[in-house]
C-alpha positions in Angstrom: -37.4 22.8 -14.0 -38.4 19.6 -16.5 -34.6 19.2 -17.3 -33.9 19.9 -14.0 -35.5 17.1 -12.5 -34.5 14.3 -15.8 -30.6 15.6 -15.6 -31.3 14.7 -11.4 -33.0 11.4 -12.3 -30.5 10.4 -14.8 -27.5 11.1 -12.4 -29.2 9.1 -9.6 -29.9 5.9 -12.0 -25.9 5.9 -13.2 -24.5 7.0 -9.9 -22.2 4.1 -10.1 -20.7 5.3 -13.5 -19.7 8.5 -12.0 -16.1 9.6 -11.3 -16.0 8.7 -8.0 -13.8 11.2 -5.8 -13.1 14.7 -6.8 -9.7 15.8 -6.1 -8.3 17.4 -2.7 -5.7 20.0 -2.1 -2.2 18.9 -2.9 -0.3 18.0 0.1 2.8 17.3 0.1 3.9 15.0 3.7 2.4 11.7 3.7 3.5 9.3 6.7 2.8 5.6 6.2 3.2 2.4 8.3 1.5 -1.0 8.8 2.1 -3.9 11.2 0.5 -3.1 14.4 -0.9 -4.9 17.1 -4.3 -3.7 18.6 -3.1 -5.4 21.8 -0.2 -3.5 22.6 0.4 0.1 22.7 1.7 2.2 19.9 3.5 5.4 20.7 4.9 5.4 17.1 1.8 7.0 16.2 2.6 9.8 18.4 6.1 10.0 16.7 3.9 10.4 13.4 1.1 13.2 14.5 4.0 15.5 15.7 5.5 15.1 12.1 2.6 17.1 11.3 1.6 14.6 7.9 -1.5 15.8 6.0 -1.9 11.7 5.1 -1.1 8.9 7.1 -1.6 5.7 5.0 -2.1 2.3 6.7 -0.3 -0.4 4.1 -2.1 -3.4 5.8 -1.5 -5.8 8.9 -3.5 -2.7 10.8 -4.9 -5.0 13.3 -3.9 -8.9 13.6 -7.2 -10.6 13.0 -6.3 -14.2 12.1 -9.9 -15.4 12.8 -12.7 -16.7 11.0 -14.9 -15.2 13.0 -16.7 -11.8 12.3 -17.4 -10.5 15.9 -14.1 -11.1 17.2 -12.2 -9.3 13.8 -14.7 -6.3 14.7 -13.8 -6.3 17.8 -9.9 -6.3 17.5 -10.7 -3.8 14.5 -12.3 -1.7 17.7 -9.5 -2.1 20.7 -7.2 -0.1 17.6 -9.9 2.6 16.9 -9.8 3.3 21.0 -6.3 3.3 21.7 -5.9 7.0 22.3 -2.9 8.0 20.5 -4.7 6.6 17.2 -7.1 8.8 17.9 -4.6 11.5 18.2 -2.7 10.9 14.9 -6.4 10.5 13.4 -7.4 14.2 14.1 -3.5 15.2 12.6 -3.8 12.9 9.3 -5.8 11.9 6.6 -6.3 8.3 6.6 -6.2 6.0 3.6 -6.3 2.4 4.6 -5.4 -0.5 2.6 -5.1 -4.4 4.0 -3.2 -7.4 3.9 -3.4 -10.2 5.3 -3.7 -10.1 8.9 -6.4 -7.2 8.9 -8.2 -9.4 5.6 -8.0 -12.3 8.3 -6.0 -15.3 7.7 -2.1 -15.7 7.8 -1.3 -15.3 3.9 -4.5 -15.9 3.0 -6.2 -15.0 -0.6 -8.8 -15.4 -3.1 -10.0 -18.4 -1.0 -10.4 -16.7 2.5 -14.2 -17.7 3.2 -15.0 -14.8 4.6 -13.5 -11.9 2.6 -16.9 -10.0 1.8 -17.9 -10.0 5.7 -13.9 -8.7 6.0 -14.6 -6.3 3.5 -17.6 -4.6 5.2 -16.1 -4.5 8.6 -12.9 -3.1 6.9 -15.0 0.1 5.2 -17.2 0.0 8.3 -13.9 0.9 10.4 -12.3 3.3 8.2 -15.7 5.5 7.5 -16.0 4.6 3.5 -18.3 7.0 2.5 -21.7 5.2 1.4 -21.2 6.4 -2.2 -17.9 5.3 -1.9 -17.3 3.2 -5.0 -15.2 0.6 -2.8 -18.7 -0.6 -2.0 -19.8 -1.2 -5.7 -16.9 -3.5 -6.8 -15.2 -6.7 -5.2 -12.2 -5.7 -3.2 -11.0 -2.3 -1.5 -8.6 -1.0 -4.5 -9.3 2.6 -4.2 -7.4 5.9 -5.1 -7.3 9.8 -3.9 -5.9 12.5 -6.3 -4.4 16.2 -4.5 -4.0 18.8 -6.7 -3.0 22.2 -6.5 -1.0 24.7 -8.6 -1.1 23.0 -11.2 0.5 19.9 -9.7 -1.0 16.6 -8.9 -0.2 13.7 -6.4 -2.0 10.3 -7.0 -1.8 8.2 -3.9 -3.2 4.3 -5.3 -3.6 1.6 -2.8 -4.1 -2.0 -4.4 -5.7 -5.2 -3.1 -3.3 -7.9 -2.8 -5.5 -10.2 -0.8 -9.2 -10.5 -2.4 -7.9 -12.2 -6.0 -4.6 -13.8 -5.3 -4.3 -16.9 -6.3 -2.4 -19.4 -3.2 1.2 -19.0 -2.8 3.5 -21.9 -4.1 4.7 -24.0 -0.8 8.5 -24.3 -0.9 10.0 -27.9 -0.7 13.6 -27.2 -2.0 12.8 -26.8 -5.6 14.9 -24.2 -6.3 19.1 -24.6 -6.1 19.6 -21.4 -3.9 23.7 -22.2 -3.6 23.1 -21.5 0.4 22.2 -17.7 -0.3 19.8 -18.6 2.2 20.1 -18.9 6.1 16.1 -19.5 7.0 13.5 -22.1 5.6 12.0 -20.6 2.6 8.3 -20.4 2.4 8.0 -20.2 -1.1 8.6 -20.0 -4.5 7.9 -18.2 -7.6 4.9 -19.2 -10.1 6.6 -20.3 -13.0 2.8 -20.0 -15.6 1.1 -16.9 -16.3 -2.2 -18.0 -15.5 -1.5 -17.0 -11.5 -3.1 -14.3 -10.3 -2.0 -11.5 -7.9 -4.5 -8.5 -9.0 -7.0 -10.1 -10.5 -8.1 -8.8 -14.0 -10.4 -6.2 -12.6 -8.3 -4.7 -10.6 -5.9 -4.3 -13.4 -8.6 -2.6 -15.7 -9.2 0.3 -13.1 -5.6 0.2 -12.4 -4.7 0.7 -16.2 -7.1 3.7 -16.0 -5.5 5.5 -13.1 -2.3 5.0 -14.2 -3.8 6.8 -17.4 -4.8 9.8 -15.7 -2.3 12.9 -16.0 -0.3 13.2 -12.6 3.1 14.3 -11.3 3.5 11.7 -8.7 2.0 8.6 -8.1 2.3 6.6 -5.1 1.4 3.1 -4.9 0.7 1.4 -1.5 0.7 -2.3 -1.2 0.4 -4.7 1.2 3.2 -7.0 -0.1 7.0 -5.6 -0.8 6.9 -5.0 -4.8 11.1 -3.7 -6.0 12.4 -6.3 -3.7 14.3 -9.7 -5.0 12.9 -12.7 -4.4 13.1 -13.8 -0.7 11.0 -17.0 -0.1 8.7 -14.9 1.7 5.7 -13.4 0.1 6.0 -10.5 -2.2 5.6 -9.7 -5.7 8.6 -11.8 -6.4 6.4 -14.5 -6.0 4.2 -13.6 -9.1 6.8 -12.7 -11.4 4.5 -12.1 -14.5 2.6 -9.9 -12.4 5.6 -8.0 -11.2 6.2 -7.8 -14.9 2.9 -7.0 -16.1 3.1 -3.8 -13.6 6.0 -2.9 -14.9 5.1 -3.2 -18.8 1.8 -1.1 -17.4 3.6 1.8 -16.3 5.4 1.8 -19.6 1.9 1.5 -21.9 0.7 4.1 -19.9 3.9 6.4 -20.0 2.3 7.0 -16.2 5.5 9.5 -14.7 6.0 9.4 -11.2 5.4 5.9 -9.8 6.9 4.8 -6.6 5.5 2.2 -4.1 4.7 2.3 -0.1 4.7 -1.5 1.0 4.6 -2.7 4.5 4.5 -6.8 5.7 8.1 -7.6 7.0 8.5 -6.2 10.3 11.4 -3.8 9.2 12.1 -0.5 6.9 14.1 -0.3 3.9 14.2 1.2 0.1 15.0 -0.8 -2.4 15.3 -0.1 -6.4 13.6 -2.0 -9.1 15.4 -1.6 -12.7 13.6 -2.5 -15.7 14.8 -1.7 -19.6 13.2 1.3 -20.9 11.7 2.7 -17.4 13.1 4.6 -14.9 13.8 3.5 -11.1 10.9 2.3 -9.1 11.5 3.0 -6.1 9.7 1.1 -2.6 9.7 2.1 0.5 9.2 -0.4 3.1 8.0 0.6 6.7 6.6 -2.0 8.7 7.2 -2.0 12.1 4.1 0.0 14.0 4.6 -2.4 16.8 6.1 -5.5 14.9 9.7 -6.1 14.9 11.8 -9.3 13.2 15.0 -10.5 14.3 16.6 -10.9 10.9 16.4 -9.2 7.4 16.2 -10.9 4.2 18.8 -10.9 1.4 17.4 -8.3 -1.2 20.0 -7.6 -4.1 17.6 -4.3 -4.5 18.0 -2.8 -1.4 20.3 0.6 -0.9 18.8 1.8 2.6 18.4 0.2 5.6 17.7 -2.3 7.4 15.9 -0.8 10.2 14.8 -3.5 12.6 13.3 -1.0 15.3 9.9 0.0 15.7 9.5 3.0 12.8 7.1 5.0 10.1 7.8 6.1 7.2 6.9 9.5 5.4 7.4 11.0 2.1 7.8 14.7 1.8 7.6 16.5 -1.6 9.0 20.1 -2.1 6.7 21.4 -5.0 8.3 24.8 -5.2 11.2 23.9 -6.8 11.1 23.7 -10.5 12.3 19.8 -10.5 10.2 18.7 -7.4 12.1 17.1 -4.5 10.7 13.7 -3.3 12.2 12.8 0.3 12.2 9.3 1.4 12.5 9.2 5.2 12.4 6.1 8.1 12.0 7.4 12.0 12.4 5.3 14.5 10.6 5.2 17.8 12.8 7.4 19.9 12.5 9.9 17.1 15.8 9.8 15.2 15.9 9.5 11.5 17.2 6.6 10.2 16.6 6.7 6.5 16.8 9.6 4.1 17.3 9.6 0.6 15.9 12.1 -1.5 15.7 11.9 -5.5 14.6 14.8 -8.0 11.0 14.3 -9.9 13.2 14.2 -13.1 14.7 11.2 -12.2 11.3 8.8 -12.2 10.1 10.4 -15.2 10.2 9.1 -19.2 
């Protein structure tokens, strides 16, 4: 009983140092969206629930705070959580929430939003972190969930591209575009490492997960990652840190990577191709309740655009030897849209 009681008092005094979530059953449909106004109504989530997804992962733009103040973010955070058919998809789905910058609360704000820790709290407050949760014990709401199940494992990551991201570079014609453009860019590229996007915390755990054995790994961010540069934000924008994923993925020899992204207002895959790794694919589906009258040239896209109110879902077929990963876009009067479906074997060293 001595031991008993030390081994308890040990655990309690490095709780923090604990691994933090065990793993769940594998799954194998996760739906995904982002961009949705808590002030109008959002029957896309019904199109989701009767999809039957085990996940449903919120990519960010969740509510549109834009405020400084704290009351009236937890209040918009609250008209979403009341609106019925969220509450239907909720008792359907999983849900693993990630932000950007909307629902962190400030039009393409970053590291320099005032109020990010208050965000923070009323972000994990909403989406019932657990209190041991280890979100709470670090700056930022990077977080990841591993499903496992004969003897295959799905690693869904969602990344913080809000709480250490250095300002975006204002546009004022710079750059020699030969007229590829038809809209005012917004910005441009950092041209000096010393930008941030992650932040080098972030990338320390990220290194770590990306170290741990899994079949598939699913990233979700906020901002577009496989997509060329636009003048709008993405990674595009932090070049080095685009790069510095992609050298990552290679150090760890981490199989299975593909990325969920959300932020324009419309769906679409595109294909990021790298020397010495294989495709990374992204899959865009923003559109909850948003919508945009015109895509952006991307020079890695090979599905879509879908301008029409959508979700996304990913549906993996783990009983075939070489696992099927199906990449799929509905749109809000049910039809499918997107589908393109690659073998396991293909986004593997």
């Amino acid at each position: 009983m001595k031991y008993f009681h030390l081994l308890l008092l040990w655990l309690l005094a490095h709780a923090d140092q604990l691994p933090a979530q065990s793993s769940l059953p594998l799954i194998s449909r996760i739906a995904f969206g982002s961009c949705g106004s808590q002030d109008k109504p959002q029957p896309i989530l019904d199109s989701a629930a009767a999809h039957r997804p085990e996940v449903f992962v919120w990519l960010g733009d969740n509510i549109y705070g834009d405020t400084k103040d704290m009351t009236v973010l937890r209040a918009k955070y609250a008209k979403l959580g009341a609106k019925p058919e969220f509450q239907r998809l909720k008792k359907t789905a999983r849900f693993l929430a990630t932000w950007d910058d909307h629902d962190y609360g400030w039009n393409d704000s970053g590291r320099h939003y005032a109020f990010k820790k208050e965000s923070k709290e009323i972000f994990l407050e909403f989406w019932e972190e657990p209190a041991d949760s280890p979100r709470r014990n670090h700056e930022g709401i990077y977080t990841s969930q591993m499903f496992e199940g004969n003897g295959k494992k799905l690693q869904i990551i969602l990344i913080d591209n809000r709480t250490f991201r250095d300002n975006v570079r204002l546009y004022r014609g710079e750059l020699n575009h030969n007229n590829r453009y038809f809209y005012p860019l917004d910005y441009y590229p950092h041209e000096i490492p010393d930008s941030t996007f992650l932040g080098e915390e972030q990338w320390k755990w990220l290194e770590a997960e990306l170290s741990k054995p899994a079949d598939v790994r699913i990233i979700g961010s906020g901002s577009q990652f496989s997509i060329s540069f636009n003048g709008y934000e993405a990674w595009a924008n932090f070049p080095h840190e685009q790069k510095r994923m992609l050298e990552l993925i290679k150090k760890t020899k981490a199989n299975g990577v593909m990325f969920i992204t959300g932020d324009v207002h419309y769906a679409e895959i595109s294909v990021l191709k790298e020397e010495g790794l294989y495709p990374i694919y992204d899959v865009t589906a923003s559109g909850i309740t948003s919508t945009w009258h015109f895509a952006t040239p991307n020079d890695n896209r090979i599905e879509g655009p879908i301008m029409d109110n959508h979700f996304g879902q990913i549906t993996i077929d783990w009983k075939q030897k070489d696992p099927v990963i199906n990449m799929e876009i509905y749109d809000i009067r049910g039809n499918q849209r997107i589908q393109h479906a690659i073998r396991l074997s293909e986004i593997k060293f």
